[in-house]
Structure formats: structure tokens, C-alpha cells
N, C-alpha and C positions, 0 to 999 in steps of 0.2 A: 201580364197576360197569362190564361191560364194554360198549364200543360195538355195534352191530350194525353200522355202516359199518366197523371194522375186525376181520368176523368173516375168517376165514383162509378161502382160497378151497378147493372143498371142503368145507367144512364144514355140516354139516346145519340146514337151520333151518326153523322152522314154513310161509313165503312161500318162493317159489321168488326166484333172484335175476332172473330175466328178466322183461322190464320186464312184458311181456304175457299173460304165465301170472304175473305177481302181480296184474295185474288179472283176471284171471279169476276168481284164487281171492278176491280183493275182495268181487268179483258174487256166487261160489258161498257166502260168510260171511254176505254178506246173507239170501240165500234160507234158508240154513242156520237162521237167527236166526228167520227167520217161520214157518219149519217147527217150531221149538221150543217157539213160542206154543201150538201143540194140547196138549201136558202141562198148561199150564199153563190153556187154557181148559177142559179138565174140572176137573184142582183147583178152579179155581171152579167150577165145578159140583157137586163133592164135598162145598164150603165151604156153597155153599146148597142142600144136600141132593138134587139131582136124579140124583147119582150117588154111588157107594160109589168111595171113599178110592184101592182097588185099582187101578181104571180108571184112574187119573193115571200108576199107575207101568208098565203093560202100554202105552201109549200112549208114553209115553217111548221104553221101548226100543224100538218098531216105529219111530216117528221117527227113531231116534236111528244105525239101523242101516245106512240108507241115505246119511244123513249120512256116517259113516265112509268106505262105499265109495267115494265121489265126491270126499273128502279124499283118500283115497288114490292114487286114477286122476287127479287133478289133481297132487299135489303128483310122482307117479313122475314124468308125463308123457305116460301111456297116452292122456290127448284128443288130443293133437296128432295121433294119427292119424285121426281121427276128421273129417269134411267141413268140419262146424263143431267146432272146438276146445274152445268154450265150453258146449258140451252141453248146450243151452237146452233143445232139446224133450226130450231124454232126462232132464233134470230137472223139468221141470213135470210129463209123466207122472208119474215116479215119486211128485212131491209130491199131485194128484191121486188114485194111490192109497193114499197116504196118508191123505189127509183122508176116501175113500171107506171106508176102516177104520174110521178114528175114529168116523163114522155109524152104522157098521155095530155097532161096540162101546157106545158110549152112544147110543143111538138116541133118549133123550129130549133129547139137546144137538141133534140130525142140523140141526134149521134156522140154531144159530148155528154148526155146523160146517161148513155150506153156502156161507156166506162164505167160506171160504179158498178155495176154487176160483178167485175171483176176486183172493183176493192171488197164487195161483199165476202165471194164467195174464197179471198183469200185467210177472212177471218178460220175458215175451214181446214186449209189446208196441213192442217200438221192435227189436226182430231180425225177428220173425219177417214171412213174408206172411199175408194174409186168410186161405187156405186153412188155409194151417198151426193158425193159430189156432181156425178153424172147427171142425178136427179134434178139436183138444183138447178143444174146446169140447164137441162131441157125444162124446167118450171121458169127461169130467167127468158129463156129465149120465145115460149111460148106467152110470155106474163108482157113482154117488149111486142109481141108482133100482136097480140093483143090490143097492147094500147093506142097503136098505130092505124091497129084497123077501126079502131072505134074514133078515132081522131078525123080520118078521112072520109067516115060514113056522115061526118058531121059537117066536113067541108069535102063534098064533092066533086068538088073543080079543082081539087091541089094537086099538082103533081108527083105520082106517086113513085118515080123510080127511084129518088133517094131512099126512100122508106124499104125497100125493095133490096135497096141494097144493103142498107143497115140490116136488115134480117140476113142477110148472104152473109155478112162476113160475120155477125155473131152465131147462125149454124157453124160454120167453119172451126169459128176460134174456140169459144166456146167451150163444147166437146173437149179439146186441144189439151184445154188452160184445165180442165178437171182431172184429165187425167196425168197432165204431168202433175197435177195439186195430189192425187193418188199415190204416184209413185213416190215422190216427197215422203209421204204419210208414211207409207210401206219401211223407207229408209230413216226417216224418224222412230220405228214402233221397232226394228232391228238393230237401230245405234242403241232405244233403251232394252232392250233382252241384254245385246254383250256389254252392256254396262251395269246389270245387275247380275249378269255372270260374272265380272271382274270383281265389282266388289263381295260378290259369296266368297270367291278361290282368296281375292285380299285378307277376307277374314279369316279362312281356314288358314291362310300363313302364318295370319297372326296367332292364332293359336298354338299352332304350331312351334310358334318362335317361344313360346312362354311356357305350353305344356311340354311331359313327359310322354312319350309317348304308348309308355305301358300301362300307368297308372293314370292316367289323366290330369294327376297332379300337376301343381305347377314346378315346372324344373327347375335345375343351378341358376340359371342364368338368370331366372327373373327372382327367384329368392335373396338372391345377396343384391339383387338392385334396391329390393322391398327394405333390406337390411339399414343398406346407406341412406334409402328417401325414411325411415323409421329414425335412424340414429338421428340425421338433422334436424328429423323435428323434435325430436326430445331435446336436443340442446336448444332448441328456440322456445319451447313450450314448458321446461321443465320438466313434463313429466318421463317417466321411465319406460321400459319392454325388457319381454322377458323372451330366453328363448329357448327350447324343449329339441335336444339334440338325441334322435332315437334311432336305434341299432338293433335290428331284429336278432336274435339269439339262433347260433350254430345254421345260420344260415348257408355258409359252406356245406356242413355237413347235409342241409336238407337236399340242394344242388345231387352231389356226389349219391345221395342213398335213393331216391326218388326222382331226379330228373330234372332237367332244366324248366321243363313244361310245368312239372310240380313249382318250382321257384319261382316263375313268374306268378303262379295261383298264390301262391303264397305273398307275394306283393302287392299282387292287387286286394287281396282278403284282410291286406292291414290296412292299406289303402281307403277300402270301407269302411271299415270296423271306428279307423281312428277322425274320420268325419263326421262318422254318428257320434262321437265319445262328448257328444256334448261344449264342442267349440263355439266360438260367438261370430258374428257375421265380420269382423274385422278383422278378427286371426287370419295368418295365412298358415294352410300345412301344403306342402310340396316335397319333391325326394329329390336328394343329395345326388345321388347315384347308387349303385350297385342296392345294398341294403340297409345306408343311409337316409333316414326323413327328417325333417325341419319341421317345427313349428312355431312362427313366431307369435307374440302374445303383446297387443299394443296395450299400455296403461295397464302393465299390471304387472304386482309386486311378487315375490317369490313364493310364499303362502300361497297365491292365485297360484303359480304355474306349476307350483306340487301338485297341485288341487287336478289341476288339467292332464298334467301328465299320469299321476295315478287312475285318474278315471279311463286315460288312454290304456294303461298297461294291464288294468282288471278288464277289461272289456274285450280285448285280444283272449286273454287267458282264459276268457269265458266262452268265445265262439270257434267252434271246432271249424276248419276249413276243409271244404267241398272235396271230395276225390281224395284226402287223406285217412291214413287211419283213424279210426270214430275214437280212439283214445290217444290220441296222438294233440299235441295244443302248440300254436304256434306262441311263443314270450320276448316280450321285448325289455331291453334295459331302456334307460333316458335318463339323458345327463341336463341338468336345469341349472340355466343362472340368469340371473337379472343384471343388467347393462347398469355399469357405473357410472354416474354422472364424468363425463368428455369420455369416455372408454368409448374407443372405435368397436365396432361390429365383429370383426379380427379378433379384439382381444375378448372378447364375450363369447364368440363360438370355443375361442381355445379353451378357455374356463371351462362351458357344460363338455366340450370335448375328456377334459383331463375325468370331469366328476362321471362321466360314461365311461370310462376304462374302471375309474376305480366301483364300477359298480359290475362289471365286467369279471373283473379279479375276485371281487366279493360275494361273485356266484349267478351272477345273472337275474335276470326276471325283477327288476327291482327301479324303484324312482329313487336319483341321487343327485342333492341340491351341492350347487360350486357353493366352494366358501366364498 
């Protein structure tokens, strides 16, 4: 039998492939299905004598016809032009004149066909506004007494208080059923606002939990996790990483001679500089803490992370930062090593750690590879 997940693209099929015009036509199967119930509630009807046989199948097709158009204008596409897509009120109307037929055709069912008004118009109640509903509402009740007055103009002799009353209590309810269907809507359209409230602030937590909050980087916490989910995959994949451990130079002294406010400019300005520096979309750079940053480097061998880290270190060197002296340059050391086949994460920061001191000792401003 064949799949429908490998039907050939192009190819015609009942649902549309888009995820939200096959929901639509979802919704339009439903309503489709409760519109079909009217055939089937004169049958009974027919079954315990209140109506003749015929009636079931004239009702059919009058249902059955607008059913089609709306299969149709759904599955081409033709809603999507349309304001709302989903063509709510253009299909409760039309099912409202629907069930106003059916009334109008067996007029001795009209009070239990008086009921489907209100499965119509519940299709409604979580889209539409009060208003909207209201409308319908008064379009049902007038489309019903409608059909009643045209039923009795034809049999003059019927008695008409039942009819009479059926218009009382759908004035009544009617109205009622719209606007509690309103409020609904109101407390639907406010549950989705604070739920797309909660997931903004969710996000921003999330952020939060992973960034730095000065630099935007990404912080400790999530670097040494990036470390351990890196280290495991290299030992499953064989291949290797590298990681670029960098120390902005006499960073103290900038603190103490210029200011803290200067210190943070100065963190974020490497911050920049070493994002631009020509990183790949896989690396991660984040900060350590204080005047600590990380770079880690997936799939790539120590040659590569010289490569990276120098380009970091000439590029700081080269851009003067804001509100400093114009000959004044911020310079970073960076200690580089590449992760030994089973070597923990631990033992690869210690490494570029020890090679950033001995470059530290060696004078600063300089890229230095672990042995």
C-alpha cells in the first residue's frame, strides 16, 4: 500500500501539504460532518412518520452542495485571499441558511432543526468577536422566522403558535449563546497574549542563563557544557577541537588608571573586535569571567587555531577603543591547544592555560601554542 508520506511532490491529494490549510480543511471536515447530520435528522423523521421519505434526499443535496464549493475554494487555495483564510463567517452563514431550508422544507421537525443554529454558530466561538457573533446570531433568527413565515403563507390553516414560539425562545437564547460565545473568544484571545508573554520572559531567561551579561557572550556555564557535549563527540567521531584561552593584557592596570566604566568598554570592544576576527559559524567565543574569554574551535587542528587566534590578536591591536586614548591599544595574549585524543576538557584548558602564562612572562601581546 502506498505511503502518503512518500507521495511524489506534485501530486494531487485529498489535504493540502501545507501545514495550515490542512488545518483548515481539518475545521471545514468537522463542520462539513455536522452539516450532514440535517439528511440524516429528517430520516429520522421520515422513520417516525413526521415527514415523507423524499425530504431526506432534497435536503441532502441542498447540504451537500455547498459542502462541495468550500472543498473546493479550500483545497485550490482560493481562501487565502480572503482576510480570514479559514472562512468562518462565510461558513456559518451559509450553514445557517442551510438549516433555515431545512425549516422551511419540513416545518414539522423546524423546533429540532432549530438546534443546529447553535451547532453552527459554535463553530465561531473561539475566532470570532461579540459583534460578529451577535450578527449571525440575529441573521439565524431572522433566516428561521423567515422560513416559517414562508411555510405558513403556503399552508394557511396551520396553526401557528408553535412557530411563534420557536421564534420566542430563539430571540431569547440566541442573543444569549453569542455573547457568552464572545466572552469565551475575549478569554481565548487573553489566555493567547499571556502565553506569548510567558514564552518572550521564557526566552529572555533563557538567554540569560547562557549569556554574559556584559558582553553578550556566551558565559562559564554554558561554555564548559559546549566543552563536555565537544569532548564526547570527538571521542565518537574521532575527530579533534581546539581551544583558544585569552587574557586581555594589564587589564588591572586599565581598571585602576581609567575606571571601571573604561573596563567594561574595554570588554565589550574585544568582545566585538574578536567576533569579527573571522570565526566560523560553529565556534563558540564566550568569557570566562573577569578578563577571561574562550574560544572554542570544532574540527580543527592547531595550525587552524594559531591561525584564529592570531587573527584575534592582530585585530584588537589594530582597533583603538572608543573613549580611550587615540594612542593608547588594547592587546591580548592567547594560550592555544588542541584536545588529545581521550584528554578531558580539564586537561586542555590547563594546557592553553600554562601556554597563556608562559606568554604572559614572555611579554605579553602574543599567540602561544601548548606543547
Amino acid at each position: 500500500m502506498a505511503d502518503s508520506a512518500s507521495r511524489q511532490p506534485g501530486a494531487w491529494s485529498l489535504v493540502p501539504d501545507d501545514p495550515r490549510q490542512a488545518l483548515r480543511m481539518r475545521r471545514f471536515a468537522m463542520a462539513a460532518g455536522s452539516a450532514l447530520l440535517l439528511p440524516l435528522l429528517v430520516l429520522a423523521g421520515s422513520f417516525f412518520g413526521l415527514t415523507e421519505p423524499a425530504a431526506a434526499i432534497e435536503v441532502a443535496a441542498v447540504v451537500s452542495a455547498p459542502v462541495a464549493v468550500f472543498y473546493v475554494v479550500f483545497r485550490s487555495g482560493l481562501n487565502l485571499r480572503a482576510r480570514d483564510p479559514s472562512l468562518t463567517t462565510e461558513q456559518i452563514a451559509v450553514a445557517i441558511g442551510c438549516v433555515a431550508f431545512v425549516a422551511y422544507r419540513v416545518a414539522e421537525l423546524s423546533a429540532a432543526v432549530a438546534m443546529f443554529y447553535f451547532v453552527a454558530l459554535m463553530f465561531g466561538l473561539l475566532r470570532l468577536a461579540v459583534r460578529r457573533l451577535l450578527a449571525l446570531a440575529l441573521f439565524a433568527l431572522v433566516a428561521h422566522a423567515a422560513a416559517l413565515a414562508l411555510w405558513h403563507a403556503r399552508n394557511p390553516g396551520a396553526d401557528s403558535a408553535a412557530s411563534w414560539m420557536e421564534i420566542t425562545v430563539l430571540a431569547a437564547v440566541l442573543p444569549w449563546f453569542a455573547a457568552m460565545g464572545g466572552y469565551v473568544s475575549r478569554l481565548r484571545e487573553e489566555l493567547a497574549r499571556a502565553n506569548r508573554r510567558l514564552r518572550e520572559a521564557l526566552d529572555r531567561l533563557q538567554a540569560l542563563a547562557v549569556r554574559d551579561d556584559l558582553t553578550g557572550l556566551y558565559n562559564r556555564r554554558f561554555l564548559m557544557e559546549f566543552l563536555e557535549r565537544e569532548a564526547a563527540r570527538a571521542r565518537r567521531s574521532g575527530s579533534g577541537y581546539a581551544v583558544c584561552l585569552c587574557d586581555l593584557d594589564h587589564f588591572k592596570h586599565i581598571n585602576d588608571t581609567y575606571g571601571h566604566a573604561a573596563g567594561d568598554a574595554v570588554l565589550r570592544h574585544f568582545a566585538l573586535v574578536a567576533a569579527d576576527a573571522g570565526m566560523r559559524a560553529a565556534d563558540v567565543f564566550g568569557r570566562l569571567g573577569g578578563e577571561e574569554f574562550l574560544i572554542v574551535l570544532p574540527d580543527t587542528d592547531l595550525a587552524g587555531a594559531l591561525g584564529c587566534a592570531e587573527r584575534v590578536r592582530t585585530a584588537l591591536a589594530a582597533r583603538p577603543v572608543a573613549g580611550m586614548p587615540e594612542e593608547w591599544r588594547c592587546t591580548v595574549t592567547i594560550g592555544v591547544a588542541r584536545a588529545a585524543p581521550g584528554e578531558t576538557p580539564q586537561a586542555t584548558l590547563r594546557r592553553a592555560d600554562r601556554a597563556l602564562y608562559e606568554g604572559k612572562a614572555a611579554g605579553r601581546d602574543r599567540v602561544v601554542p601548548a606543547p
